[in-house]
C-alpha positions in Angstrom: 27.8 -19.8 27.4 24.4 -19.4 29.1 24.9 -15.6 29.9 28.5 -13.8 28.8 28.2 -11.2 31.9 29.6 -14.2 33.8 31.9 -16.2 31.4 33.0 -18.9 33.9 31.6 -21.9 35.4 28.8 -20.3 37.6 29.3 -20.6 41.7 26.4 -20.5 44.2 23.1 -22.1 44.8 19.5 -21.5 46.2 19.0 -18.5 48.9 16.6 -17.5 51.1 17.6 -14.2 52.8 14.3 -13.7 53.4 14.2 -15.6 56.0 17.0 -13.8 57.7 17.1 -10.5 59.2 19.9 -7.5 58.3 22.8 -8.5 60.2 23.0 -12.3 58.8 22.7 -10.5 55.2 25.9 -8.6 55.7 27.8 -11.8 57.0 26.1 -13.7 54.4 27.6 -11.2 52.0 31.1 -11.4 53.6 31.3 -15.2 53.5 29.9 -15.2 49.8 32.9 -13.7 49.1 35.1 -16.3 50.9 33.7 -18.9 49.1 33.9 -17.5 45.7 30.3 -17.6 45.3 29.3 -15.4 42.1 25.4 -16.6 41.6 22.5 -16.4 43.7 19.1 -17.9 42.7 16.5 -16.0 44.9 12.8 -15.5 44.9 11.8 -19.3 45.0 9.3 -18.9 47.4 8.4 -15.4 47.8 4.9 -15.0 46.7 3.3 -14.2 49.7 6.4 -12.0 50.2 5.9 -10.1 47.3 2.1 -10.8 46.5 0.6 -9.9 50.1 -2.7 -9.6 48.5 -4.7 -9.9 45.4 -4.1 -6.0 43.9 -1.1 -5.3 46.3 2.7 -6.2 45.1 5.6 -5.4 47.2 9.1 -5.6 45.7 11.0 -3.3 48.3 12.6 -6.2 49.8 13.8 -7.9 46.6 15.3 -4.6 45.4 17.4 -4.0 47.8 18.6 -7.9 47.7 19.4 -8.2 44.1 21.2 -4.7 44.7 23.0 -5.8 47.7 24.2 -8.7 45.9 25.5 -7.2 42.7 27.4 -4.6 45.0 28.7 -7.7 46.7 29.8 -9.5 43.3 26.9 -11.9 43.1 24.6 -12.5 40.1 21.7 -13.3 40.6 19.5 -16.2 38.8 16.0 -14.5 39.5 12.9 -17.5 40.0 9.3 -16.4 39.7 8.2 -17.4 42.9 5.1 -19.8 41.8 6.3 -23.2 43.1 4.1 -22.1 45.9 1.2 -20.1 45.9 0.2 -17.7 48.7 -2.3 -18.6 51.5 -4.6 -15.5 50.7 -5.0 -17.2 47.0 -6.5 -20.8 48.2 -8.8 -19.2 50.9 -10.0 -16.9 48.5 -10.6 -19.3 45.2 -10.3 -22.7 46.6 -10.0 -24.0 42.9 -6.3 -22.9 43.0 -5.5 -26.3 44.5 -5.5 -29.8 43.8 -7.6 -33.2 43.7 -5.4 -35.7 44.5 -5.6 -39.1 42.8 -7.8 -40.6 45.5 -10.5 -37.7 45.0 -9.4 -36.1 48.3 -9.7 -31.9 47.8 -6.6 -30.4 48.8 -6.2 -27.4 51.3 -4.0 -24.5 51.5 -0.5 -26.4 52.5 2.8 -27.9 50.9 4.5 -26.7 47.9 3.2 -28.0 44.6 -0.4 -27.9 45.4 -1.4 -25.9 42.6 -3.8 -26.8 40.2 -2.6 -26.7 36.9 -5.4 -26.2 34.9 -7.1 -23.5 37.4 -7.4 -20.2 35.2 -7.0 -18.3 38.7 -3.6 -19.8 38.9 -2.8 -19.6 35.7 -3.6 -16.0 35.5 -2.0 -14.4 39.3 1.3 -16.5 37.9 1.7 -15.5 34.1 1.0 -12.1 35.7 3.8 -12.4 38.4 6.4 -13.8 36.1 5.7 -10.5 33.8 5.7 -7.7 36.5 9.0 -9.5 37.5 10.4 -9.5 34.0 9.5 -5.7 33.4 10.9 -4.9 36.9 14.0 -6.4 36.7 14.9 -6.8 33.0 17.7 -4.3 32.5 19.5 -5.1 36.0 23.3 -5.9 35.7 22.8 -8.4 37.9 20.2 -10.7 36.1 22.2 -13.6 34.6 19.0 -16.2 34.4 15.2 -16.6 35.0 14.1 -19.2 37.3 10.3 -20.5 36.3 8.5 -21.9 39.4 10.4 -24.9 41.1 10.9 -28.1 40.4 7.5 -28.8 38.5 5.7 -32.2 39.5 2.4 -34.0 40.3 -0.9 -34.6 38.9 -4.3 -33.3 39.4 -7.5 -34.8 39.0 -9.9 -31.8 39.8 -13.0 -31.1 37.8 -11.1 -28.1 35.8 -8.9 -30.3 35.3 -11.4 -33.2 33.9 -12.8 -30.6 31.4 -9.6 -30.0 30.3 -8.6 -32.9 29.7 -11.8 -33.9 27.6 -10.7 -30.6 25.5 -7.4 -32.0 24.4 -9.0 -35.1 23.9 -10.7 -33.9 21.3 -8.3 -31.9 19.9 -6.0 -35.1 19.8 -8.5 -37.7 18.7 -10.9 -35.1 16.9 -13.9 -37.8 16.8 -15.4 -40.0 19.1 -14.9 -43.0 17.2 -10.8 -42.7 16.6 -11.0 -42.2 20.5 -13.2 -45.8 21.1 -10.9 -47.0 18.5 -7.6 -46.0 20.4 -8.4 -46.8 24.1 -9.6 -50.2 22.9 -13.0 -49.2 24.8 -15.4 -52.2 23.9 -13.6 -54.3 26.3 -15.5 -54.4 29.6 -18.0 -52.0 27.8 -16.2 -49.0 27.8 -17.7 -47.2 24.6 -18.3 -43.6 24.8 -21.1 -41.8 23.1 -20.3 -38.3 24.6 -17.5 -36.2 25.8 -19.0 -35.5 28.7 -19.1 -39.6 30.1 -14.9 -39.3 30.5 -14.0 -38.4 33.6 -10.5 -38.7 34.8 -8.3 -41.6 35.3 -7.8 -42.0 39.3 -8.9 -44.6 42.3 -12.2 -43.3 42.1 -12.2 -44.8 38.2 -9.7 -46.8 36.5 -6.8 -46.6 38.9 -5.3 -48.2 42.4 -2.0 -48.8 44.0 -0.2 -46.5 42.0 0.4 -47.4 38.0 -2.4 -50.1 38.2 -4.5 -49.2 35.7 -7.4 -51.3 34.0 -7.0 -49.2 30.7 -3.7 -48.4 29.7 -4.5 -46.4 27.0 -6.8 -43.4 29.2 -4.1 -43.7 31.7 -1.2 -43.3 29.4 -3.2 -40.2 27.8 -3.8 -38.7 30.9 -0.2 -38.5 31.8 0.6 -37.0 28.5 -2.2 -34.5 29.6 -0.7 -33.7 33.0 2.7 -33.7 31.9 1.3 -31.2 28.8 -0.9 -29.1 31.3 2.0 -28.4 33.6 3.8 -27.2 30.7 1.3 -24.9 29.5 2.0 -23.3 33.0 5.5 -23.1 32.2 4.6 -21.8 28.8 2.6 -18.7 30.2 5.3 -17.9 32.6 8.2 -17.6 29.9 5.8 -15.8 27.6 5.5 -13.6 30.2 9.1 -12.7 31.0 10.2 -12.9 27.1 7.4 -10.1 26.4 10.3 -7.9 28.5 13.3 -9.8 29.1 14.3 -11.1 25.3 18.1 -11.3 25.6 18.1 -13.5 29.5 18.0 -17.3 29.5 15.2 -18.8 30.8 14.9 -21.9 32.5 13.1 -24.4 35.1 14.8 -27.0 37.0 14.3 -30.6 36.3 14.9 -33.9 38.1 17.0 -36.6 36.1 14.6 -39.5 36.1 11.7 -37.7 37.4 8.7 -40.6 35.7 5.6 -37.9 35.7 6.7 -35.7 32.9 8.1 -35.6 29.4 11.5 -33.6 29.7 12.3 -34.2 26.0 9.2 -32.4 24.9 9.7 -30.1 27.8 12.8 -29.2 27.0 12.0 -27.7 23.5 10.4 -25.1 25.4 13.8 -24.1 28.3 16.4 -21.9 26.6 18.9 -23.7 28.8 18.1 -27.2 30.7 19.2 -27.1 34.5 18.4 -30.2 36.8 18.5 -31.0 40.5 21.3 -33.7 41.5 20.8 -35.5 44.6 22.2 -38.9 44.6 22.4 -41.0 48.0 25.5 -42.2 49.3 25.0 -46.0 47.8 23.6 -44.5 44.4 25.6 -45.8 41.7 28.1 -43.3 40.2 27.4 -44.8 36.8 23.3 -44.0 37.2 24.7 -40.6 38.8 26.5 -40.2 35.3 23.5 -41.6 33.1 21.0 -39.1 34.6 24.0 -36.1 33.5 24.4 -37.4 30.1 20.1 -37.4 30.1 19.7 -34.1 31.2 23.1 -33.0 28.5 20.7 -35.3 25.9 18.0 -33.4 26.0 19.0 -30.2 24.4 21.2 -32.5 21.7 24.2 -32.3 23.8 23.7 -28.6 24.6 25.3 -27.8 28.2 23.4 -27.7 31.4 22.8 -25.9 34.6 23.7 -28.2 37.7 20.8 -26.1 39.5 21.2 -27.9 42.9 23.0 -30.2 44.9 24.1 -30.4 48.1 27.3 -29.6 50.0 26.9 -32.1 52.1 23.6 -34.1 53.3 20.0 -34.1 52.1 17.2 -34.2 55.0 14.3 -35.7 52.9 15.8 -39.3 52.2 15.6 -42.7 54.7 18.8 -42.0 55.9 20.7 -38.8 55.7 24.2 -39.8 54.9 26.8 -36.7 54.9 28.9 -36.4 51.9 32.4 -37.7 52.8 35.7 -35.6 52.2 36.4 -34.7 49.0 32.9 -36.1 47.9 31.3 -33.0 46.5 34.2 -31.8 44.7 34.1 -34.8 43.3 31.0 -34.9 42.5 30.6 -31.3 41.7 33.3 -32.3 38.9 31.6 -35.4 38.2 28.7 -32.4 36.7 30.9 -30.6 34.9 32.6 -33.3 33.0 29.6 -34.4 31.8 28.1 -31.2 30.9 27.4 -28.7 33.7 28.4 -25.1 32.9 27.5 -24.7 36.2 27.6 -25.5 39.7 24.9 -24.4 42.4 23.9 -25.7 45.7 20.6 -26.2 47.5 21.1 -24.1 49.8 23.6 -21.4 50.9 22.8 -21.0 54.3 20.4 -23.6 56.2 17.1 -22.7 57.4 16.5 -22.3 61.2 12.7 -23.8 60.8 10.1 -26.1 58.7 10.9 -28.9 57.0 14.3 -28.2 55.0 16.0 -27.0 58.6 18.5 -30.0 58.2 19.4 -29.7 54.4 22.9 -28.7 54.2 24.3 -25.8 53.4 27.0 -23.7 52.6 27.0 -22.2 55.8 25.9 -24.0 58.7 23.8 -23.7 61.9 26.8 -22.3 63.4 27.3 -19.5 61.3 31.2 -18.9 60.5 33.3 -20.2 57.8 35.4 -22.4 60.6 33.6 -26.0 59.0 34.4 -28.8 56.7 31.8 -28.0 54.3 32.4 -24.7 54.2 36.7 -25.2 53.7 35.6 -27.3 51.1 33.3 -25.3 49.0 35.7 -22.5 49.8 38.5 -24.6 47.6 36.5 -25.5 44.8 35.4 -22.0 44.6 38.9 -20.9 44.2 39.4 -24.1 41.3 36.4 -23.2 39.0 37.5 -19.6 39.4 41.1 -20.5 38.0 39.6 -22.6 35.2 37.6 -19.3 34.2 35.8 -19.9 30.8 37.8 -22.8 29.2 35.5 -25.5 29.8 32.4 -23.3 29.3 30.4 -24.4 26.1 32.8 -27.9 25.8 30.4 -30.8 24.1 31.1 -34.6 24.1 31.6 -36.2 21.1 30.1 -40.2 21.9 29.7 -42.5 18.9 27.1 -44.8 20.9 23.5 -43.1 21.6 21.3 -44.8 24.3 17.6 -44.5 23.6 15.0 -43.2 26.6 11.6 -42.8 26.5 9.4 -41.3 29.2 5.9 -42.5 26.9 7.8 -45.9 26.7 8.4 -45.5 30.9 5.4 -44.8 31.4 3.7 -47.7 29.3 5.9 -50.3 31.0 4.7 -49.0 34.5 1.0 -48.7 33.4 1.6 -52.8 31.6 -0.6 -55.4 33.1 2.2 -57.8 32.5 4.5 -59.4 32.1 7.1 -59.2 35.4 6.4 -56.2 38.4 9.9 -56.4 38.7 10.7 -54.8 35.3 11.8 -51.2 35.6 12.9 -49.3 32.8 15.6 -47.0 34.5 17.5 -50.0 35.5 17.1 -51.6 32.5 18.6 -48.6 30.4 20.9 -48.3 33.3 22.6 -52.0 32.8 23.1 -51.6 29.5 25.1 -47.8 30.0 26.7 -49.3 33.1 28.4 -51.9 30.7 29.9 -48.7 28.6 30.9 -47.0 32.0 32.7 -49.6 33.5 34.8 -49.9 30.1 35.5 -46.2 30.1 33.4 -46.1 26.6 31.0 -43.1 26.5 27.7 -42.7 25.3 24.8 -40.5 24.5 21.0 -40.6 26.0 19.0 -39.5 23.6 15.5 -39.0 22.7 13.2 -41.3 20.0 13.2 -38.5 17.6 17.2 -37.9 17.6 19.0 -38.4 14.1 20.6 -41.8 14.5 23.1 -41.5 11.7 25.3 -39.1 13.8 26.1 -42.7 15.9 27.5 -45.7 15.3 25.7 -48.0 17.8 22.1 -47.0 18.5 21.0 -49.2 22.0 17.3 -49.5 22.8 16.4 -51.1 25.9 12.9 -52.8 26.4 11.9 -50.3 23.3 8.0 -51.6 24.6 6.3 -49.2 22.8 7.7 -47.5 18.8 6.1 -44.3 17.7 5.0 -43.7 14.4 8.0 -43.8 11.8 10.5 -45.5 13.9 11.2 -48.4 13.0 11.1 -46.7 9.7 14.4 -44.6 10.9 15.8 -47.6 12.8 15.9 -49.5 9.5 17.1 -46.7 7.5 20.0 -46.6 10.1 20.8 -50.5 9.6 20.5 -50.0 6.1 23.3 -47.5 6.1 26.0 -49.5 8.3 24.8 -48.9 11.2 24.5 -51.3 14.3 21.2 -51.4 16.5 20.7 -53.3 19.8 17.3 -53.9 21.3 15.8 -55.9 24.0 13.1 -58.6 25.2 9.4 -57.1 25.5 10.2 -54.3 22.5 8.3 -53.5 19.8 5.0 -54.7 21.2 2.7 -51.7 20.8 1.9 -49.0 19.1 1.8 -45.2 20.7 -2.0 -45.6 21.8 -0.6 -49.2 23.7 -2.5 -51.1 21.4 -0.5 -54.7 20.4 0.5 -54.7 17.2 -0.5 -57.9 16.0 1.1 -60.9 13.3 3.9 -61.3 16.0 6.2 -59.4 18.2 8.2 -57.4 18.2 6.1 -55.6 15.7 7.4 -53.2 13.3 10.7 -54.0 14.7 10.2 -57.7 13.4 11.4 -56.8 9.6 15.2 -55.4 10.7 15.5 -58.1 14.0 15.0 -60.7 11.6 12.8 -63.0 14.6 9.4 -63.3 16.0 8.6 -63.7 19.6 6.0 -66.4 20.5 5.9 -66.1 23.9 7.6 -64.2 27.3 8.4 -66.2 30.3 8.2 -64.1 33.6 11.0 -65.4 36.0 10.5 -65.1 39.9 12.6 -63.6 42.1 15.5 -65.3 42.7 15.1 -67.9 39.5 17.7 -67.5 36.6 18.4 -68.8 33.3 21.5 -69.1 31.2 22.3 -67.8 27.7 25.1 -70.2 26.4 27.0 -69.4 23.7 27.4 -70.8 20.6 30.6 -70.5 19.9 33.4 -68.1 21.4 33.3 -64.3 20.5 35.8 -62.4 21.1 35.2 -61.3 24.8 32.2 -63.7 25.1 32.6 -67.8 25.7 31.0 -70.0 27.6 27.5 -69.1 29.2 26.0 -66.3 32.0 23.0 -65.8 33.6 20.1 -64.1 32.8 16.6 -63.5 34.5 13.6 -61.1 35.1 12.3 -62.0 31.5 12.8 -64.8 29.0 11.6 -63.8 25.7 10.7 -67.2 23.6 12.0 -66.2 19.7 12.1 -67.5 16.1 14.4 -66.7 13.7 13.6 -65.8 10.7 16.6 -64.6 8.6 18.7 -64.0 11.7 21.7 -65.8 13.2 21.6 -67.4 16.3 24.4 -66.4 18.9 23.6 -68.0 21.7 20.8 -70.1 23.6 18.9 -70.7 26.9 20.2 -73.5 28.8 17.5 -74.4 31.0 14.1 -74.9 31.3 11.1 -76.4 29.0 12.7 -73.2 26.1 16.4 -74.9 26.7 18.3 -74.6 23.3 15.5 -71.8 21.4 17.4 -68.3 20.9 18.4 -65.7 23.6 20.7 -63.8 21.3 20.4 -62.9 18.0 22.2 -61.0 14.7 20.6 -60.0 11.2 22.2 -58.7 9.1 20.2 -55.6 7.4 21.6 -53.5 4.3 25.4 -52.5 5.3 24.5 -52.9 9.4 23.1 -55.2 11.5 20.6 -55.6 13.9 20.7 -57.1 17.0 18.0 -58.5 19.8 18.7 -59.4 23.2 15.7 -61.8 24.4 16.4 -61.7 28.0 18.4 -59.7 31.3 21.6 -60.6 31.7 23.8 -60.2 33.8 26.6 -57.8 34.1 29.6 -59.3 32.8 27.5 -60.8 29.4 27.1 -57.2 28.6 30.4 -56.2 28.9 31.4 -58.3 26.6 29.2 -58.0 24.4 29.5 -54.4 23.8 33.3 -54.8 23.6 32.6 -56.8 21.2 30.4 -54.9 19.4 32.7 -51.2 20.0 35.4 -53.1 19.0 33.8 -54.0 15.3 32.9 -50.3 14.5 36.5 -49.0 16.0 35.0 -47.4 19.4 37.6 -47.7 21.8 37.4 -47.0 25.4 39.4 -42.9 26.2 41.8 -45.0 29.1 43.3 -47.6 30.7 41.5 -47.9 33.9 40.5 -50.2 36.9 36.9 -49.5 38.3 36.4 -46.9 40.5 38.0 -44.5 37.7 35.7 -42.9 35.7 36.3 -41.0 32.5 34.9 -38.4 30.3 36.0 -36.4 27.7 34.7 -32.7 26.6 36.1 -31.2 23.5 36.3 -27.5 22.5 38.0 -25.6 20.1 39.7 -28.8 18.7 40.7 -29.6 21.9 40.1 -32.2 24.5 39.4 -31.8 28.1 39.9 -35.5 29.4 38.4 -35.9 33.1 39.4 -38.5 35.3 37.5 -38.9 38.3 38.4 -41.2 41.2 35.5 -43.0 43.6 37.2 -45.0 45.9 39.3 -44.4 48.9 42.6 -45.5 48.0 44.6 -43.8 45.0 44.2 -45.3 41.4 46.7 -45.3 38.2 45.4 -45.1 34.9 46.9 -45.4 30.9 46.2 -42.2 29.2 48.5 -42.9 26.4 51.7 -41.6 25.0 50.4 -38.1 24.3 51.4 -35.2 26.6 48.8 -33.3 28.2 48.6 -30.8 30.7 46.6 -31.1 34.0 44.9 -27.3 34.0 44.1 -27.9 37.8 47.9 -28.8 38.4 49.9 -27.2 36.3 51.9 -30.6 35.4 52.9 -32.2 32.0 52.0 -35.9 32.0 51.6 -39.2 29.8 51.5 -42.7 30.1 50.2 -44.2 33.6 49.0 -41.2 35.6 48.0 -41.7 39.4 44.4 -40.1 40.6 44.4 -39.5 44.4 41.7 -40.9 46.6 38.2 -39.2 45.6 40.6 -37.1 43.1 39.8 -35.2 40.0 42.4 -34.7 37.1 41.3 -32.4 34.4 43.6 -33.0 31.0 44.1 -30.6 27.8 45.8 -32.5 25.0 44.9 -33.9 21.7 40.9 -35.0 21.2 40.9 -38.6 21.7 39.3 -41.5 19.6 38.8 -38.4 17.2 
C-alpha cells in the first residue's frame, strides 16, 4: 500500500485553505468529516506564502494547517510548492522564467513558467523541497510528498541552449556521430562547433507546432526537455529523501500528456499518481486506456488517482457537469483499473482567478445541502466500508499493448505520410477492439519483458530502438503472437530510415517488405477483403487513413485491398516464426475488422473475454491474495444484465450472493469477490 498509516483507499483531493480565512477552516473541517474525507494534498502553490523573500521562510501558517487537519482526521499529502514560483524571484533574476518557442521572453505570470535549466530555480526549489522535508518528516500526518504540479512545457532560453549542447555531447560524444545522426549534410547543415547549435524553435527549424525541417534535432530536443524537467524533479526528491526516507514520493502526471517521457519518468516516482479529467463525450474505453497507461508504467504497480473532479472542469470548450451517478462511476472506473486512491481537484472552489468555476467538493454556496456534495458524501461512506481489501490488487492481462512517447513524438515531428495520423488513436482502436469484447490488456513500455504475454500489439511501431526487434523475434520464436501496423519499422532511434525495405528490422519476423504507402484523403476508403472466412472474419471492411503497398516474402496472405490501382496486393498478413507467429496489419481499419480479428486471434491462444456483456458494460478484474475482485461498471442510462458464470461470488458493496446473469443499474458499479477468472 502506498503509506500503511492509512490502509484504505485514500479520500480527498487538492486544498487551498490558504485562500480562506479561520472561520471557513473550521467548516471546512466539519464537512471533511461528512464526507469521509481522510487526505488532503496542500501546499501546491504556496511559495510566495511560505518563501516571502529570498532569506526569509515562513511556515507558521502551514503548521497550524497540517495540525488542524490531523486533529480533524485528515492526512495530509504535503506538495513542495514549485509549480509556481514567487513574484519576488522573477523580478529579481529574470532568468527564472521561460523563452517560449517563438523566442518571446516570458514575464512574471501563469503557473509553469519556470525555466528549467535556470540554476536560480533549480537551487531556491531543491532548497524548498529540503527545508520542507526536514520540517515536516516525523509528522503523523505526512502520508505522501507532492513534487511541484503537474510538470509540462518547453523552454528555449539561452541557459537552456547551453544545456542542451552539454548533453549533446554527452550523448553523441563527437561531432561527427552527431552530423552522422541528425543527417546534417542535407540543406548544409554540418556543424564544426558546439557552439553553431542553437535550439530547435520558430526562430530555427520549427513552425506551426511539430513542423520541423529536421526531425532528428527536434526529436533530441524533446528528449532534452522532457530529461531537463526531470532533473528538476530529481533535485526535489533528493532533497526530501536526504530527510524523509520512509514517505512515498510522487508527482502527478497526465495520461497522454505528448511533451514528456512518463516511462523514463516514472523510474524515478516511488508511486505514480495522474490527473483524470475526461470530457463528457470522451470515450470510456480511452478513459480506461490512459488507467491501464499510467498502472503500466510502474509494471502494473498501483496508482494515485491524484485529481479529478466532482463534477465540471472550467478549462475545457464546454464545461459539461458530471451527471448523477457519474463520478462514482467514474471514481470506480479508477479504482478497478488500478487506483489505490481517489482525490479530487478541488475540495472547496476558489472565490477568484482562473480556477473559480472548477468544481468542488463544496460549492460557492457553502453547506453540504448539494448534489455533489450528497454524492461524494456516499462514496465516502463505500470506500470507507471496502477498507483495505482492494488495496495493492494487480491485473493479471495476457495481452500487452505497446506505447511509445519517442515513437509519438517521431510520428508528430514526420514530414509524411498522412496529417491525419495520430498515434493515441491509433493505439486506442486497437485497445478499443479488447474493451468492447470485455478482454483486458496491458500498456506497456518498449523495454517491458514480452514473454510474461501472450499477444504483444504494436501499433504504427514507426520508430524500433536498438535490440527490439531482437526481443520481438525472440518472443515469436518462443510461441508467441505479435501484431504490428502500417508505417512500423521505418526508422531507427536517431529517425534515420533504415534502408533495403521497410519495415526494417521488423522485415525478418513480418515475413514482407513494403514498397510504398498510399496517403488516403479525408473521407476516401478502401476495403481489405478476405480471403477466405476466419472464424469471426468473412467478407470485407473498410479501411483508410493509410494504405501500406506490401510483398510477401515467406508470409501468408489473409486478405487484400479491393480497390484502387493496389486492388488484390496484401493488406493482411501471417508468418509464421519459430513456435509463434507474426502478424502485420498494412492499413486502418475499421472497428468491426478489429474485433474480429483479435477474437480471433484471443481465441487461438485461449484468452477469453471475463463476461458476457452488451456495450455499455465494462469489466475489469483485480486479483489479490488468490482472489478476484471482478468490477462491472455500467455507462448508459438504462440498467444492463451481464453473464458472469456459474460461480458464486459475493457483491462486497451489496452484501448479496450471485451467479449467472446479474443486472448493473443505470451508471451502476458491482464489485465481485469469487474465484480468479481466466486464471
Amino acid at each position: 500500500m502506498i503509506n500503511d498509516k492509512l490502509p484504505k483507499i485514500w479520500y480527498g483531493g487538492d486544498y487551498n485553505p490558504e485562500q480562506w480565512e479561520a472561520p471557513e477552516w473550521a467548516e471546512d473541517e466539519r464537512m471533511f468529516k461528512l464526507a469521509g474525507i481522510d487526505v488532503a494534498t496542500i501546499n501546491v502553490f504556496s511559495w510566495a506564502l511560505i518563501q516571502p523573500s529570498e532569506d526569509t521562510y515562513d511556515f507558521s501558517t502551514l503548521d497550524e494547517l497540517i495540525d488542524r487537519l490531523y486533529k480533524n482526521g485528515t492526512y495530509v499529502c504535503l506538495a513542495t510548492a514549485t509549480g509556481a514560483h514567487p513574484a519576488w524571484m522573477a523580478h529579481r533574476y529574470p532568468e527564472v522564467t521561460r523563452v517560449d518557442v517563438q523566442g518571446r521572453k516570458r514575464k512574471f505570470g501563469g503557473r509553469h513558467n519556470s525555466n528549467p535549466n535556470s540554476p536560480v530555480f533549480r537551487k531556491f526549489a531543491a532548497k524548498l523541497a529540503g527545508k520542507l522535508a526536514e520540517r515536516y518528516k516525523d509528522h503523523p500526518g505526512l502520508v505522501a510528498w507532492h513534487v511541484s504540479n503537474e510538470f509540462s512545457g518547453y523552454d528555449y532560453s539561452e541557459q537552456s541552449a547551453a544545456a542542451f549542447r552539454v548533453w549533446l555531447q554527452e550523448r553523441y560524444g563527437t561531432l561527427d556521430t552527431l552530423n552522422k545522426a541528425w543527417n546534417t549534410r542535407f540543406w548544409g547543415h554540418t556543424f564544426y562547433d558546439w557552439e553553431e547549435i542553437v535550439v530547435p524553435n520558430e526562430l530555427s527549424e520549427e513552425w506551426n507546432g511539430n513542423r520541423t525541417n529536421f526531425q532528428g534535432i527536434s526529436l533530441d530536443y524533446r528528449r532534452f526537455m522532457s530529461n531537463s524537467l526531470l532533473e528538476c524533479y530529481k533535485l526535489e526528491y533528493n532533497a526530501i529523501k536526504e530527510h524523509s526516507t520512509n514517505i512515498p514520493v510522487t508527482t502527478n502526471l497526465m495520461g497522454f500528456y505528448p511533451e514528456l517521457d512518463y516511462f523514463e519518468w516514472a523510474k524515478h516516482l516511488d508511486v505514480i499518481s495522474w490527473d483524470n479529467y475526461p470530457s463528457l463525450d470522451t470515450p470510456v474505453s480511452l478513459t480506461a486506456m490512459t488507467h491501464d497507461l499510467m498502472r503500466g508504467l510502474k509494471n502494473g504497480q498501483p496508482f494515485m488517482l491524484m485529481e479529478q473532479t466532482p463534477s465540471q472542469q472550467n478549462w475545457q470548450p464546454y464545461n459539461s457537469l458530471k451527471r448523477p451517478g457519474v463520478m462514482r462511476l467514474w471514481s470506480y472506473q479508477a479504482v478497478a483499473r488500478g487506483a489505490d486512491t481517489v482525490l479530487f481537484f478541488q475540495l472547496r472552489r476558489s472565490i477568484g482567478a482562473c480556477e473559480k468555476y472548477h468544481g468542488a467538493v463544496i460549492e460557492h454556496v457553502g453547506h453540504e445541502h448539494t448534489r455533489v456534495f450528497r454524492e461524494c458524501a456516499e462514496l465516502g461512506k463505500e470506500l470507507e466500508q471496502l477498507g483495505s481489501q482492494l488495496l495493492d490488487a494487480r491485473g493479471q492481462a495476457e495481452i500487452g499493448i505497446i506505447y511509445d512517447w519517442e515513437n509519438r513524438w517521431a510520428l508528430d515531428l514526420s514530414s509524411g505520410p498522412s496529417v491525419a495520423l495520430d498515434y493515441v488513436n491509433e493505439v486506442h482502436k486497437y485497445y478499443d477492439a479488447l474493451y468492447q469484447q470485455n478482454i483486458e490488456a496491458d500498456m506497456i513500455s518498449v523495454e517491458e519483458n514480452l514473454s510474461k504475454y501472450k499477444i504483444v500489439i504494436a501499433p504504427v511501431l514507426y520508430m524500433i530502438k536498438p535490440g527490439f526487434a531482437a526481443k520481438v523475434e525472440a518472443f515469436v520464436q518462443a510461441g508467441g503472437t505479435f501484431i504490428t501496423t502500417y508505417f512500423s519499422g521505418i526508422v531507427n532511434e536517431n529517425d534515420l530510415v533504415t534502408v533495403g525495405g521497410y519495415p526494417g528490422e521488423l522485415r525478418k519476423v513480418l515475413g514482407i517488405w513494403s514498397e510504398e504507402i498510399d496517403a488516403l484523403l479525408p473521407g476516401m476508403s478502401n476495403e481489405l477483403v478476405m480471403n477466405k472466412e476466419w472464424g469471426a472474419l468473412s467478407t470485407s471492411y473498410t479501411c483508410d487513413l493509410l494504405c501500406d503497398l506490401i510483398h510477401p516474402e515467406g508470409a501468408e496472405v489473409l486478405a487484400q485491398y479491393g480497390t484502387d490501382f493496389y486492388k488484390g496486393m496484401p493488406a493482411l498478413t501471417v508468418n509464421s516464426f519459430g513456435e509463434g507467429k507474426a502478424y502485420y496489419v498494412a492499413t486502418s481499419p475499421e472497428a468491426r475488422f478489429l474485433q474480429g480479428f483479435l477474437a480471433n486471434l484471443c481465441a487461438e491462444q485461449g484468452i477469453q473475454p471475463l463476461v458476457s456483456a452488451p456495450a455499455g458494460i465494462e469489466s475489469v478484474q483485480r486479483v489479490k491474495d488468490g482472489m478476484s475482485y471482478l468490477f462491472l461498471l455500467n455507462h448508459t442510462e438504462g440498467e444492463l444484465s451481464a453473464d458472469i458464470g456459474t460461480a458464486v461470488r459475493t457483491d462486497i458493496l451489496g452484501g448479496e450472493e450471485l451467479k449467472g446473469t446479474v443486472v448493473v443499474p443505470s451508471r451502476g458499479v458491482l464489485i465481485l469477490k469469487g474465484a480468479l477468472l481466466n486464471g
